[in-house]
PDBQT receptor file of N, H, CA, C and O in Angstrom, charges set to zero:
ATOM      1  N   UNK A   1      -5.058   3.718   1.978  1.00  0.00    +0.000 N 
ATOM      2  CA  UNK A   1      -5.675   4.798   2.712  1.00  0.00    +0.000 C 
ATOM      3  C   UNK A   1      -5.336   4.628   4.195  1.00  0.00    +0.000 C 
ATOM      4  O   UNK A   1      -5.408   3.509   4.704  1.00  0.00    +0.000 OA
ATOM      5  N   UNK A   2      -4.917   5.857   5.008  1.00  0.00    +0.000 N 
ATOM      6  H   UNK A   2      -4.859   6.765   4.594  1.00  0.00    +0.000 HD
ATOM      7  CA  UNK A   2      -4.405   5.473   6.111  1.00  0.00    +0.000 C 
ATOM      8  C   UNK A   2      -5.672   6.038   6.663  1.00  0.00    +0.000 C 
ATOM      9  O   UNK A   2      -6.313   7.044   6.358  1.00  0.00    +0.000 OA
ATOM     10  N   UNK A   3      -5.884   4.955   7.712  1.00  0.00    +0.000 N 
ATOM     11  H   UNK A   3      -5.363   4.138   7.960  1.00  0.00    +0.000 HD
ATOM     12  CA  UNK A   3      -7.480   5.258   9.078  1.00  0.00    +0.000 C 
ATOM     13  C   UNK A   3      -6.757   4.958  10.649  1.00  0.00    +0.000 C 
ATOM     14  O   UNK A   3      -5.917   4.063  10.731  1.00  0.00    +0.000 OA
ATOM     15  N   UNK A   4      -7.018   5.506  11.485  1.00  0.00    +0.000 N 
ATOM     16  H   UNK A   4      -7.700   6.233  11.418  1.00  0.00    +0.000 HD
ATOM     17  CA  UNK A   4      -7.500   5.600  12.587  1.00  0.00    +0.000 C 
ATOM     18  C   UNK A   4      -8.266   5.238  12.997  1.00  0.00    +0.000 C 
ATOM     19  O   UNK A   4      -9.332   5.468  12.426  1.00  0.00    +0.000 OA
ATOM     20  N   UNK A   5      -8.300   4.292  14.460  1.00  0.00    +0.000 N 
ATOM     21  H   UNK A   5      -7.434   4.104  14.924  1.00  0.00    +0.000 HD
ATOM     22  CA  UNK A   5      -9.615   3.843  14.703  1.00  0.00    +0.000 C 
ATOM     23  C   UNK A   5      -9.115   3.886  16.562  1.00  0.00    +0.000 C 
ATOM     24  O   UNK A   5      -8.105   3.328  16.991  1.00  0.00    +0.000 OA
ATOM     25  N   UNK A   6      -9.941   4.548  17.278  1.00  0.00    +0.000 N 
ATOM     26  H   UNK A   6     -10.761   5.001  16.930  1.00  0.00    +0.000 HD
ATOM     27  CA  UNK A   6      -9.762   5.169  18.269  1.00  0.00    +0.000 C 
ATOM     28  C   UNK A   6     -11.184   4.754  19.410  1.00  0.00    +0.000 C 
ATOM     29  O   UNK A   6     -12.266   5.342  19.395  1.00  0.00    +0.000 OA
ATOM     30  N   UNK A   7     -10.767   3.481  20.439  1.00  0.00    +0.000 N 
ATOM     31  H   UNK A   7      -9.889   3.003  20.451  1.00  0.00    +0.000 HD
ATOM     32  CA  UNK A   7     -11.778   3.341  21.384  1.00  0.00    +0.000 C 
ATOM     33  C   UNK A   7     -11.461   3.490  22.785  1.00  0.00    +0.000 C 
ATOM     34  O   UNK A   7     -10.482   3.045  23.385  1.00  0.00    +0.000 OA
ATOM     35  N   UNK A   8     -12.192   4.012  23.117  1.00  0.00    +0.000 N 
ATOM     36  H   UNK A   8     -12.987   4.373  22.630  1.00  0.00    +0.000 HD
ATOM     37  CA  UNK A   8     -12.146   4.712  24.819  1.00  0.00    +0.000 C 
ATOM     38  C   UNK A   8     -12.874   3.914  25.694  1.00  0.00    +0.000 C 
ATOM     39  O   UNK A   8     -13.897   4.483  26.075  1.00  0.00    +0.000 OA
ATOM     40  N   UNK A   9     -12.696   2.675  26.198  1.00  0.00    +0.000 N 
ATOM     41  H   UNK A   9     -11.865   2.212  25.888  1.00  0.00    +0.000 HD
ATOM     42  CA  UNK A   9     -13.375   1.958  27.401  1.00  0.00    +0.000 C 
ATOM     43  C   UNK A   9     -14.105   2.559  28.470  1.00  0.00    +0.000 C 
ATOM     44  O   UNK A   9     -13.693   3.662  28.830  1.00  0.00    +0.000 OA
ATOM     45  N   UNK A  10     -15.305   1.981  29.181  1.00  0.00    +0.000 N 
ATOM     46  H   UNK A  10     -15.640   1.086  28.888  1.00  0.00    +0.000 HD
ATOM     47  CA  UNK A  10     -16.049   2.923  30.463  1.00  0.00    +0.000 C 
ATOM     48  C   UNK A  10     -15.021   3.040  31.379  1.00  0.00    +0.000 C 
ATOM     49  O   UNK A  10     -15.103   4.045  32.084  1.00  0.00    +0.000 OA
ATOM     50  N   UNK A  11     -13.656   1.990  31.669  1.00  0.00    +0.000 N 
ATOM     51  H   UNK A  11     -13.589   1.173  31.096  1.00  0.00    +0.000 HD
ATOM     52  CA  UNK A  11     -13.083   1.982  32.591  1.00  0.00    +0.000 C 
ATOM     53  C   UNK A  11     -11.851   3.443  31.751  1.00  0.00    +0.000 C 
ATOM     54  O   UNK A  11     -10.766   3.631  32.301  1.00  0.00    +0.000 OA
ATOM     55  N   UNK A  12     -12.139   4.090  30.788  1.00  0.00    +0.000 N 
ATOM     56  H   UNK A  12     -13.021   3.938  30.341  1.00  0.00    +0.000 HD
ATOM     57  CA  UNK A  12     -11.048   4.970  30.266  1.00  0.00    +0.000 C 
ATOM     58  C   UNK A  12      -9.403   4.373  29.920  1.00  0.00    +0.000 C 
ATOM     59  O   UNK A  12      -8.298   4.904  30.025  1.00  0.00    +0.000 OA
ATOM     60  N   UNK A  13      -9.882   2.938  29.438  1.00  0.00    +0.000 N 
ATOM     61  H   UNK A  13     -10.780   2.507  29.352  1.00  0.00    +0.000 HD
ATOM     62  CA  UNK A  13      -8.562   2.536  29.082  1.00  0.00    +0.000 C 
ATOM     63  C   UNK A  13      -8.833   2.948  27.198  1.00  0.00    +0.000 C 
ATOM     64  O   UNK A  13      -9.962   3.002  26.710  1.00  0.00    +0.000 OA
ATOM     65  N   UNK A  14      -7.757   3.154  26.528  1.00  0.00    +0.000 N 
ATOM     66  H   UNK A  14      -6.840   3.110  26.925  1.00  0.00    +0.000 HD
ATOM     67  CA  UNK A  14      -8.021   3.870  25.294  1.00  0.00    +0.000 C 
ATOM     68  C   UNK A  14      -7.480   2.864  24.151  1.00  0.00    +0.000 C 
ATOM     69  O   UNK A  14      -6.371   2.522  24.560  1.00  0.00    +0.000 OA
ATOM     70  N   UNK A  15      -7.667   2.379  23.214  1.00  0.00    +0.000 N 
ATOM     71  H   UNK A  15      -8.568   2.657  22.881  1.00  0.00    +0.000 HD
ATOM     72  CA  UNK A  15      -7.189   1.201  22.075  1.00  0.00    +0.000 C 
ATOM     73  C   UNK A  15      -6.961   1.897  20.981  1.00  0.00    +0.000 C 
ATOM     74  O   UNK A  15      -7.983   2.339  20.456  1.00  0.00    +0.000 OA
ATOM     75  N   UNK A  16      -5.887   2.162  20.422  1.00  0.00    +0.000 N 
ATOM     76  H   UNK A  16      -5.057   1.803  20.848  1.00  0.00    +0.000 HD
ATOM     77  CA  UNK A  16      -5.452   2.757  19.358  1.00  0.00    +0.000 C 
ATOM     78  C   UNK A  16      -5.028   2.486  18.141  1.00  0.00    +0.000 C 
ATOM     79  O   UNK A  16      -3.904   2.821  17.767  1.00  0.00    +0.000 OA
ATOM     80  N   UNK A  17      -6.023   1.739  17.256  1.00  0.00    +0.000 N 
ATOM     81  H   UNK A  17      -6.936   1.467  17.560  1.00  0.00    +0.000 HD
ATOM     82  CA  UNK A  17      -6.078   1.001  16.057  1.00  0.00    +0.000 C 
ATOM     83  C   UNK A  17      -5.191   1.888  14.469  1.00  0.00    +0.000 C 
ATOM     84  O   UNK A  17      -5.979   2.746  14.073  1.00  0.00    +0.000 OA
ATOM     85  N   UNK A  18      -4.083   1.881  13.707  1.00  0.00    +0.000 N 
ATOM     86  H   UNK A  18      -3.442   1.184  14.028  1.00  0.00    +0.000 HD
ATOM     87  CA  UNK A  18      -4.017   2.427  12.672  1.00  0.00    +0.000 C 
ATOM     88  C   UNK A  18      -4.050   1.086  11.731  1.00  0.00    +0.000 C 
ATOM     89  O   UNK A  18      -3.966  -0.121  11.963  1.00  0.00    +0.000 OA
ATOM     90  N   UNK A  19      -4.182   1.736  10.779  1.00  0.00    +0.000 N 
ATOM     91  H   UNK A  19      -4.250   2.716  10.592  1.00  0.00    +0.000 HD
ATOM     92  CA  UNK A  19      -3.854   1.185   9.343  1.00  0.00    +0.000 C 
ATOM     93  C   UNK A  19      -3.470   1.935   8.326  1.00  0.00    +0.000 C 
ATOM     94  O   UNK A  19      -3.641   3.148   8.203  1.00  0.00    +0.000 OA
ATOM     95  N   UNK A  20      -2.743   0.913   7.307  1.00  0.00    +0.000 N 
ATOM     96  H   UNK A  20      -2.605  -0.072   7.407  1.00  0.00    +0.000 HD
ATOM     97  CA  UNK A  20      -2.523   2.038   5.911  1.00  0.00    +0.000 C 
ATOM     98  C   UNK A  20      -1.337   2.837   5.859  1.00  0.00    +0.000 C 
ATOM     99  O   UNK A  20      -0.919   3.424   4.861  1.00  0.00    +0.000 OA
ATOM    100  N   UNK A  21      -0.562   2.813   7.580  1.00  0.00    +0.000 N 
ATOM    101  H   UNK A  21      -0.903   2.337   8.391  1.00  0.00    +0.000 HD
ATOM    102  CA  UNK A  21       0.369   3.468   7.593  1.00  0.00    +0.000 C 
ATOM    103  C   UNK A  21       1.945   2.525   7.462  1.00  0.00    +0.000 C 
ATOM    104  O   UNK A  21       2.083   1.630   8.295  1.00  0.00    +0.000 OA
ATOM    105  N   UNK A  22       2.809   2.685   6.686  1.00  0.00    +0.000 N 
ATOM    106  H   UNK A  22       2.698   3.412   6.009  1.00  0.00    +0.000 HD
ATOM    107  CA  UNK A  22       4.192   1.943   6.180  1.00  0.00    +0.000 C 
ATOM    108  C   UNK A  22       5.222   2.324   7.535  1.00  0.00    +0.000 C 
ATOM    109  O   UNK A  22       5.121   3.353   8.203  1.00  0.00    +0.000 OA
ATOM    110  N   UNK A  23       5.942   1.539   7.691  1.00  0.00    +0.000 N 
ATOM    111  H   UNK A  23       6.025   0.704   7.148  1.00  0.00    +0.000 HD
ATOM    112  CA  UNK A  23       7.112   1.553   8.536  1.00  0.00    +0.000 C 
ATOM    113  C   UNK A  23       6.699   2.264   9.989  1.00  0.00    +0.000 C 
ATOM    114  O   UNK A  23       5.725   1.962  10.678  1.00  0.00    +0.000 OA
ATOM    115  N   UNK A  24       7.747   3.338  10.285  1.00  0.00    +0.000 N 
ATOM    116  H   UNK A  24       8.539   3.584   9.725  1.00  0.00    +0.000 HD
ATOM    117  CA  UNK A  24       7.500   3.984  11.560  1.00  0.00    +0.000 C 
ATOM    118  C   UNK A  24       6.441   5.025  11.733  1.00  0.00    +0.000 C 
ATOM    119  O   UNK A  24       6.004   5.332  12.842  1.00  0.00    +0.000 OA
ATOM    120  N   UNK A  25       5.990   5.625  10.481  1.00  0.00    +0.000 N 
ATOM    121  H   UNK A  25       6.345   5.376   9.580  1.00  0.00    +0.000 HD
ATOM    122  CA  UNK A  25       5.187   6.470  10.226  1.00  0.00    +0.000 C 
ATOM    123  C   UNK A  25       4.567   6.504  11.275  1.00  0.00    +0.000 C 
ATOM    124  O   UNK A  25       4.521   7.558  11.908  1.00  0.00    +0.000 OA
ATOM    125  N   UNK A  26       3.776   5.080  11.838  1.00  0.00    +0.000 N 
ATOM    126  H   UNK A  26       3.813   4.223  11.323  1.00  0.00    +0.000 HD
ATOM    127  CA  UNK A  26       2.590   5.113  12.317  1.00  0.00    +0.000 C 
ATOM    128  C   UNK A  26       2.993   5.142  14.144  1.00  0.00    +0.000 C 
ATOM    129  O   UNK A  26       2.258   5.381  15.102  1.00  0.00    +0.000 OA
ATOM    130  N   UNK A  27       4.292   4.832  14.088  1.00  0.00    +0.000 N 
ATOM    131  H   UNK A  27       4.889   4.638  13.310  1.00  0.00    +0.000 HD
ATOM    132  CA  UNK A  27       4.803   5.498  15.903  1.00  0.00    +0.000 C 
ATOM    133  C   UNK A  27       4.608   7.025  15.777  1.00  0.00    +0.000 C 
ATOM    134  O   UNK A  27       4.268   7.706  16.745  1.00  0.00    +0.000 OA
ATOM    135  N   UNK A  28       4.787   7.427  14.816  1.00  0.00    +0.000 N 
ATOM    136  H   UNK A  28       5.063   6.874  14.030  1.00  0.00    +0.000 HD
ATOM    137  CA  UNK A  28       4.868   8.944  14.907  1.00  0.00    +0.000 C 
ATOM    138  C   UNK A  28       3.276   9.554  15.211  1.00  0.00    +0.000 C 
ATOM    139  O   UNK A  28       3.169  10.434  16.065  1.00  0.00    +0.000 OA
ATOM    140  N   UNK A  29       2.015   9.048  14.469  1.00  0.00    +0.000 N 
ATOM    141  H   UNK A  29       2.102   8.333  13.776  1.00  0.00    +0.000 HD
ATOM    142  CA  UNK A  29       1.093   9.585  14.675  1.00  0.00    +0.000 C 
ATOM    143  C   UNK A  29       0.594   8.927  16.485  1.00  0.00    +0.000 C 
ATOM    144  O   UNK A  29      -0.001   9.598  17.329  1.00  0.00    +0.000 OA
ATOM    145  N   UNK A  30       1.083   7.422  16.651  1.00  0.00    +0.000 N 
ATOM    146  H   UNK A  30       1.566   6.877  15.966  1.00  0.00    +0.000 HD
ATOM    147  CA  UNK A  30       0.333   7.264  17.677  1.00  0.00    +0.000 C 
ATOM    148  C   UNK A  30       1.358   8.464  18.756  1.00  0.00    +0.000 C 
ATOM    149  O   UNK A  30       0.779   8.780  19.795  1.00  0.00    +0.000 OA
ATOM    150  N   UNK A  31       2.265   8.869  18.621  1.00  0.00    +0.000 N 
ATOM    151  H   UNK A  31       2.736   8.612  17.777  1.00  0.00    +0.000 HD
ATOM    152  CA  UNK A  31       3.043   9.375  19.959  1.00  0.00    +0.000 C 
ATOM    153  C   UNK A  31       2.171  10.848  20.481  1.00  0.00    +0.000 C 
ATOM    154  O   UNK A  31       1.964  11.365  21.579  1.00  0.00    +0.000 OA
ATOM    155  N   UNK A  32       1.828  11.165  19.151  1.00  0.00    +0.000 N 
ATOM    156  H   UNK A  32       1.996  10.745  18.259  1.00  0.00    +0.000 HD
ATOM    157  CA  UNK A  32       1.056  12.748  18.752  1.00  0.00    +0.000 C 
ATOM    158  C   UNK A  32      -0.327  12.343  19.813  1.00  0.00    +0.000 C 
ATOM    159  O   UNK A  32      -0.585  13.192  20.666  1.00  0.00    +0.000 OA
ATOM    160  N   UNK A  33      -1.028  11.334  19.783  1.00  0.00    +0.000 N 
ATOM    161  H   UNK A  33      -0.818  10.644  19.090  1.00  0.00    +0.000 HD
ATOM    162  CA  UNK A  33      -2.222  10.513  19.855  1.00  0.00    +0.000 C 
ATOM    163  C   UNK A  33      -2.064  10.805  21.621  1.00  0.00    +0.000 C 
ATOM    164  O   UNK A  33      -2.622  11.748  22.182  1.00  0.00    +0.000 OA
ATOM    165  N   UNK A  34      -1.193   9.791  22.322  1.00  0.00    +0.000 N 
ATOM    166  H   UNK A  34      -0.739   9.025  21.867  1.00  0.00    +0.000 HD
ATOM    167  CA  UNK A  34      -0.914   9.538  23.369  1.00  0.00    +0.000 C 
ATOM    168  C   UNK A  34      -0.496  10.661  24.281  1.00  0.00    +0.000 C 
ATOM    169  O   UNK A  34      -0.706  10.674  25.494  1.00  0.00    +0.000 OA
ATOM    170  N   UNK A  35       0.046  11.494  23.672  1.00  0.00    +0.000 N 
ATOM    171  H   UNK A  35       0.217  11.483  22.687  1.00  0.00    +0.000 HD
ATOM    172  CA  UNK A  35       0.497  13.065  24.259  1.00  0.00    +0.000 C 
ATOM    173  C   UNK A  35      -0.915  13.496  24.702  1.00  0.00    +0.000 C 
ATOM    174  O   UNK A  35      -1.328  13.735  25.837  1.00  0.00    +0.000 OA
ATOM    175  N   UNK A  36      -1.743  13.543  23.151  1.00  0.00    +0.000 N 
ATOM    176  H   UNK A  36      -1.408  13.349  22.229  1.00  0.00    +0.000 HD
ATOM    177  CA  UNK A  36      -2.579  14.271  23.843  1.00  0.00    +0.000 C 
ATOM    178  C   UNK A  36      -3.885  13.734  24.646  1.00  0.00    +0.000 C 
ATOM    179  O   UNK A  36      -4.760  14.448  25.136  1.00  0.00    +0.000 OA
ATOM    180  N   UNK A  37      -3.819  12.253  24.673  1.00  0.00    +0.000 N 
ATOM    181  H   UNK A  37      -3.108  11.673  24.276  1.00  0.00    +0.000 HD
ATOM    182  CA  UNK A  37      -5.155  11.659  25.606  1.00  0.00    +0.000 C 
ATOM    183  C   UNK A  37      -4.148  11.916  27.168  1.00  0.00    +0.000 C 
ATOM    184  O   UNK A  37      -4.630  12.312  28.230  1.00  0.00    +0.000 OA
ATOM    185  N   UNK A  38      -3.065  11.662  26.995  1.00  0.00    +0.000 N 
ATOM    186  H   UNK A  38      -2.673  11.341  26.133  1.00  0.00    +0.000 HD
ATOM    187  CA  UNK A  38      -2.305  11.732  28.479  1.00  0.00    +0.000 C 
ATOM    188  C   UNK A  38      -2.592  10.255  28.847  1.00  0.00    +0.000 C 
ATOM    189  O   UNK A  38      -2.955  10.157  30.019  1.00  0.00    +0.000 OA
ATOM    190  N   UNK A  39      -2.522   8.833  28.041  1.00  0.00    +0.000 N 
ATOM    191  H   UNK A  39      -2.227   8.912  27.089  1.00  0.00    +0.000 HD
ATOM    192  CA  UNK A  39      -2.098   7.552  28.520  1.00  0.00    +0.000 C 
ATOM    193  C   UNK A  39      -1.200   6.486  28.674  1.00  0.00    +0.000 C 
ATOM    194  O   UNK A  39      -0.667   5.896  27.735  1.00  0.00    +0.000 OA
ATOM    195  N   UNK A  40      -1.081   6.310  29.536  1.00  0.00    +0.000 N 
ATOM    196  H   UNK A  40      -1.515   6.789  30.299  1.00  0.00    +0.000 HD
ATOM    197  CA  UNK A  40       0.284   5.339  29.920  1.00  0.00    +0.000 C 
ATOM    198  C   UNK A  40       0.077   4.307  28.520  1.00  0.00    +0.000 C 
ATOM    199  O   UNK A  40      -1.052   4.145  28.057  1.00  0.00    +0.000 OA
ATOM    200  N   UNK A  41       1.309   3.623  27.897  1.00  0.00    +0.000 N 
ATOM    201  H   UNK A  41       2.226   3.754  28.274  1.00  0.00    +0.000 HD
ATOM    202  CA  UNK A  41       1.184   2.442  26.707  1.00  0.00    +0.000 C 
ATOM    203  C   UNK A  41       0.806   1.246  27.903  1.00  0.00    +0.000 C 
ATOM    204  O   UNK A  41       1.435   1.131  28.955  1.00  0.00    +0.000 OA
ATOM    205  N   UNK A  42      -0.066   0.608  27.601  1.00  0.00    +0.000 N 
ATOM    206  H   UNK A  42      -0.577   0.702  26.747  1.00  0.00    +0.000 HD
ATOM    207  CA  UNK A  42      -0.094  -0.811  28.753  1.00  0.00    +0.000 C 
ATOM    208  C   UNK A  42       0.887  -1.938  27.312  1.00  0.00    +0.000 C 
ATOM    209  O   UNK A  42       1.738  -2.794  27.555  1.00  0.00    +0.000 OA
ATOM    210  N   UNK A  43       0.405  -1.550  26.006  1.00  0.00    +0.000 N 
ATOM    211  H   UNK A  43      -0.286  -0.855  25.808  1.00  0.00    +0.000 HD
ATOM    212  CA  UNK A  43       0.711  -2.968  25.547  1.00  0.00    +0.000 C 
ATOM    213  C   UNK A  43       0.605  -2.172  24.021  1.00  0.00    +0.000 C 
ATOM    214  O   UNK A  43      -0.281  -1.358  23.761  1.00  0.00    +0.000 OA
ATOM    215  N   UNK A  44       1.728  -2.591  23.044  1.00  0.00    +0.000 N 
ATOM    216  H   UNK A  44       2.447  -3.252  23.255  1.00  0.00    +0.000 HD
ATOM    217  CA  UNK A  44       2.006  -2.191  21.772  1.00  0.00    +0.000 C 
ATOM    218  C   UNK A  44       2.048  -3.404  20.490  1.00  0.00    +0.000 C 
ATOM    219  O   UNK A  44       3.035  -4.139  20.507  1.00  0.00    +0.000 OA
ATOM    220  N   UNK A  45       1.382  -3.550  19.782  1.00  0.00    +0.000 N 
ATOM    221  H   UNK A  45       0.580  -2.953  19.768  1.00  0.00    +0.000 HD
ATOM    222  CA  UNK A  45       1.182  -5.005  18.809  1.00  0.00    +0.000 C 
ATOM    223  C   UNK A  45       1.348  -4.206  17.632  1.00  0.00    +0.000 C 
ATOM    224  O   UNK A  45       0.539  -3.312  17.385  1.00  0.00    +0.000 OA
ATOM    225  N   UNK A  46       2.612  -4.516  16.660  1.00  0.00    +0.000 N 
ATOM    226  H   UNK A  46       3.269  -5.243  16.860  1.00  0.00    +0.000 HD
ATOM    227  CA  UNK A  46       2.529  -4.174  15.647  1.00  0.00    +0.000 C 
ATOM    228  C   UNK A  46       2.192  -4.710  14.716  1.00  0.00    +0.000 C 
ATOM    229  O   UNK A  46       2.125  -5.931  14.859  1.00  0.00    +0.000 OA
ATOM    230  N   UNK A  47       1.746  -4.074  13.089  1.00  0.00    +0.000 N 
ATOM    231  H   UNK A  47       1.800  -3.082  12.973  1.00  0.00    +0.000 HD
ATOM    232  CA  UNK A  47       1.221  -5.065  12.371  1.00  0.00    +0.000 C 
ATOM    233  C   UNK A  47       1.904  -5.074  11.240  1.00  0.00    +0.000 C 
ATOM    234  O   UNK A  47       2.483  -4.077  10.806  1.00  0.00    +0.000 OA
ATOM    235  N   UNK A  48       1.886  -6.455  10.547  1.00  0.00    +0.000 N 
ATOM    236  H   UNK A  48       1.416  -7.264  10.899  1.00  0.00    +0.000 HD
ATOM    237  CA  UNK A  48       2.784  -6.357   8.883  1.00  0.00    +0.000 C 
ATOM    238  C   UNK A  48       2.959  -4.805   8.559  1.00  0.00    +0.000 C 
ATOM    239  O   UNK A  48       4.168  -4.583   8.621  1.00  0.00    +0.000 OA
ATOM    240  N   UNK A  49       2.465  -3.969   8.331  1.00  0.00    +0.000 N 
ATOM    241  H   UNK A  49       1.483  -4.149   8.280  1.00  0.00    +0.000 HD
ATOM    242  CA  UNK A  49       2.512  -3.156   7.538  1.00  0.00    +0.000 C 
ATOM    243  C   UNK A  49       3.701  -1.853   8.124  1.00  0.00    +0.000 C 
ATOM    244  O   UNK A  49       4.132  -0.862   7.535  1.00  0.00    +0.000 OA
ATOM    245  N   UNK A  50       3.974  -2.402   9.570  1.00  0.00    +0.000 N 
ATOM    246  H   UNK A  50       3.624  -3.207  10.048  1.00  0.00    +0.000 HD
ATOM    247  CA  UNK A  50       5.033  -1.351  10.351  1.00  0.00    +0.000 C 
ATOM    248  C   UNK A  50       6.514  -1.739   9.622  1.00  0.00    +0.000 C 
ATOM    249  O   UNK A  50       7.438  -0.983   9.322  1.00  0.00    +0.000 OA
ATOM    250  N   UNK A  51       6.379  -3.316   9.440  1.00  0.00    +0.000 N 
ATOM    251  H   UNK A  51       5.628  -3.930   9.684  1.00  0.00    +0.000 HD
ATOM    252  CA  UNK A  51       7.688  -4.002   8.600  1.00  0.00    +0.000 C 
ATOM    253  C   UNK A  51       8.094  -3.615   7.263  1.00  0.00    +0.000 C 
ATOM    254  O   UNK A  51       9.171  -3.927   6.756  1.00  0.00    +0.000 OA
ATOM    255  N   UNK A  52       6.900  -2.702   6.538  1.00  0.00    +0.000 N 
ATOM    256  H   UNK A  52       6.025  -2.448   6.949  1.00  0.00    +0.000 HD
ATOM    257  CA  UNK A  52       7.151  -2.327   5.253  1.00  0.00    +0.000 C 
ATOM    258  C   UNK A  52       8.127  -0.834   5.355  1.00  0.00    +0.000 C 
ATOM    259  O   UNK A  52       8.041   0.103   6.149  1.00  0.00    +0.000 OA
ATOM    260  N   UNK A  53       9.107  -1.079   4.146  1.00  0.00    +0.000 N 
ATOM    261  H   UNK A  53       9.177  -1.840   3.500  1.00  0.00    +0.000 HD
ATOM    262  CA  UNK A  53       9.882  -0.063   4.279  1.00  0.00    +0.000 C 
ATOM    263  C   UNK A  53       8.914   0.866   3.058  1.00  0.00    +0.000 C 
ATOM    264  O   UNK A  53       8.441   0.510   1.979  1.00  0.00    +0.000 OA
ATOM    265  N   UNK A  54       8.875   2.405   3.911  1.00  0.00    +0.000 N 
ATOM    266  H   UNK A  54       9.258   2.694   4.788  1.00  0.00    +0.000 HD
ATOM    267  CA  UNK A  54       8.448   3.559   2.784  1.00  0.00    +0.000 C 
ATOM    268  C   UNK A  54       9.341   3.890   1.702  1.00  0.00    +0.000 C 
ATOM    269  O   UNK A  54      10.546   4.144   1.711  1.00  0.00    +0.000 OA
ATOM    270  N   UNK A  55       8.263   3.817   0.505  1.00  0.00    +0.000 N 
ATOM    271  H   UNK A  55       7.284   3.610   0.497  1.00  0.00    +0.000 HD
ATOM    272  CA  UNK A  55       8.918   3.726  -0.880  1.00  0.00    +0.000 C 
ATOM    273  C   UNK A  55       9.199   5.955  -0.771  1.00  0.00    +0.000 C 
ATOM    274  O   UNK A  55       8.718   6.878  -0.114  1.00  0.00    +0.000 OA
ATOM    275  N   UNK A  56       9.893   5.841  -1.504  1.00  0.00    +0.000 N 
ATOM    276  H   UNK A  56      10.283   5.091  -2.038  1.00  0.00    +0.000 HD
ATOM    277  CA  UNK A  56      10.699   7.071  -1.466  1.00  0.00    +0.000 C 
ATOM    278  C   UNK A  56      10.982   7.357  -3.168  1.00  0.00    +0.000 C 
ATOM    279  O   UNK A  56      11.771   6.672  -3.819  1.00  0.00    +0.000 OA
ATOM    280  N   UNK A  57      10.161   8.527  -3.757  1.00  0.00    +0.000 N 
ATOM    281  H   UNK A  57       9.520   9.084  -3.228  1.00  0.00    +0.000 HD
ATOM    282  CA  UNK A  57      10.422   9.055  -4.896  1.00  0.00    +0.000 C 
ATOM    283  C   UNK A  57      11.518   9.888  -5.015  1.00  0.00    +0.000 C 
ATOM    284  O   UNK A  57      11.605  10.856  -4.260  1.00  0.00    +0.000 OA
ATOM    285  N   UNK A  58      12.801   9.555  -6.263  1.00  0.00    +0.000 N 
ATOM    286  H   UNK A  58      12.731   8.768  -6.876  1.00  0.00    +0.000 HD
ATOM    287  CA  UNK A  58      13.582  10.645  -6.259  1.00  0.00    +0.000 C 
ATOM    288  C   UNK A  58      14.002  10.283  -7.477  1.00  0.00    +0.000 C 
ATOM    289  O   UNK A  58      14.132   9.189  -8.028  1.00  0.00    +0.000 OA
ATOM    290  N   UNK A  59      14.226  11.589  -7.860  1.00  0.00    +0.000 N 
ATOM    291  H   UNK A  59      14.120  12.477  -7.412  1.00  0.00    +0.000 HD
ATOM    292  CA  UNK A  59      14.191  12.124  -9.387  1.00  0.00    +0.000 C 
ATOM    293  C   UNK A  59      16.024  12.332  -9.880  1.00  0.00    +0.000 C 
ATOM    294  O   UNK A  59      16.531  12.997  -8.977  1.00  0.00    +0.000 OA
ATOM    295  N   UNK A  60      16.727  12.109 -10.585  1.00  0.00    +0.000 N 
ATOM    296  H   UNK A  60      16.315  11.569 -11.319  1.00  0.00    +0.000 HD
ATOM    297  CA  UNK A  60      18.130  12.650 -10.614  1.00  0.00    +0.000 C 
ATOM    298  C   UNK A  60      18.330  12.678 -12.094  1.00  0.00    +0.000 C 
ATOM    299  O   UNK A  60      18.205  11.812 -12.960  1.00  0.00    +0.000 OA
ATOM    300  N   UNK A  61      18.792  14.337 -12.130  1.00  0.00    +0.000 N 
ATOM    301  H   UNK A  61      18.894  15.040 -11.427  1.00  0.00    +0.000 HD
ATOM    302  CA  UNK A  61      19.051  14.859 -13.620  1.00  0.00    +0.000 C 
ATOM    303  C   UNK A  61      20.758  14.410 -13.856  1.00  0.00    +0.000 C 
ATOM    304  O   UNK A  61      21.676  14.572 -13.052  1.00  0.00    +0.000 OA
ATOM    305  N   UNK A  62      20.812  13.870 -15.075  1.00  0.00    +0.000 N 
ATOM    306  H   UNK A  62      20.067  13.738 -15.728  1.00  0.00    +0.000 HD
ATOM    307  CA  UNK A  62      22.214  14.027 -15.218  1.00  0.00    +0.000 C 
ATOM    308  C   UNK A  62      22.814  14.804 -16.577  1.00  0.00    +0.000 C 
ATOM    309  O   UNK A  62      22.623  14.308 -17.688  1.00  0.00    +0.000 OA
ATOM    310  N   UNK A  63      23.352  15.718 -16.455  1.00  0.00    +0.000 N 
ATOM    311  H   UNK A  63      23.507  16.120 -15.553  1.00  0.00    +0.000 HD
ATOM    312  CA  UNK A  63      23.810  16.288 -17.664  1.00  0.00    +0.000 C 
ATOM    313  C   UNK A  63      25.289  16.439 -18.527  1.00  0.00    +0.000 C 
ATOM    314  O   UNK A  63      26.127  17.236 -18.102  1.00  0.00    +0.000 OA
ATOM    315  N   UNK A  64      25.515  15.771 -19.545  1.00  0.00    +0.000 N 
ATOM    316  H   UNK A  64      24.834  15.124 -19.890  1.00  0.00    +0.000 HD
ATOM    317  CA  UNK A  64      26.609  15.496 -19.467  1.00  0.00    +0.000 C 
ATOM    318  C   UNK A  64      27.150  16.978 -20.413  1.00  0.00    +0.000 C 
ATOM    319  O   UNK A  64      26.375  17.651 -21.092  1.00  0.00    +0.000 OA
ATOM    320  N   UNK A  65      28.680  17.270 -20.253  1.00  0.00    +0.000 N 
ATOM    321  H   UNK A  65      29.311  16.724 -19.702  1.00  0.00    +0.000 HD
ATOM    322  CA  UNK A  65      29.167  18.787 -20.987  1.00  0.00    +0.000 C 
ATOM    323  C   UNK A  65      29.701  18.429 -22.353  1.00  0.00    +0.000 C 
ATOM    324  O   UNK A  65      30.120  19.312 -23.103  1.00  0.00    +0.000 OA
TER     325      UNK A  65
C-alpha cells in the first residue's frame, strides 16, 4: 500500500515521508508534492524500496499458421 506522510515544521520546513512506492515512482509523486508546497529540497534519503525495480505485466499471444 503506498502512504504519504507529510510534516510541516513551526519554522515551515516541510518532511516528506513515502512508502510502498517501487523504483522512481516515488520521485515522481514527491516532484508533484514540492511544486506545489513551493520548497527548496534541503536533503533527499532514499529508501530500499526506491532500489526495487517495478514488476511490469505483459501478456504475448503467439499464433502459429
Amino acid at each position: 500500500m503506498e502512504k504519504i506522510k507529510i510534516k510541516i515544521g513551526v519554522d515551515g520546513a516541510v518532511d516528506l515521508q513515502l512508502a510502498g512506492f517501487e523504483g522512481g515512482k516515488c520521485l515522481e509523486v514527491t516532484k508533484l508534492l514540492e511544486n506545489l508546497l513551493g520548497n527548496e529540497i534541503v536533503e533527499r534519503k532514499m529508501t530500499s524500496e526506491f532500489y526495487l525495480t517495478e514488476t511490469i505485466e505483459q501478456e504475448s499471444k503467439i499464433s502459429s499458421s
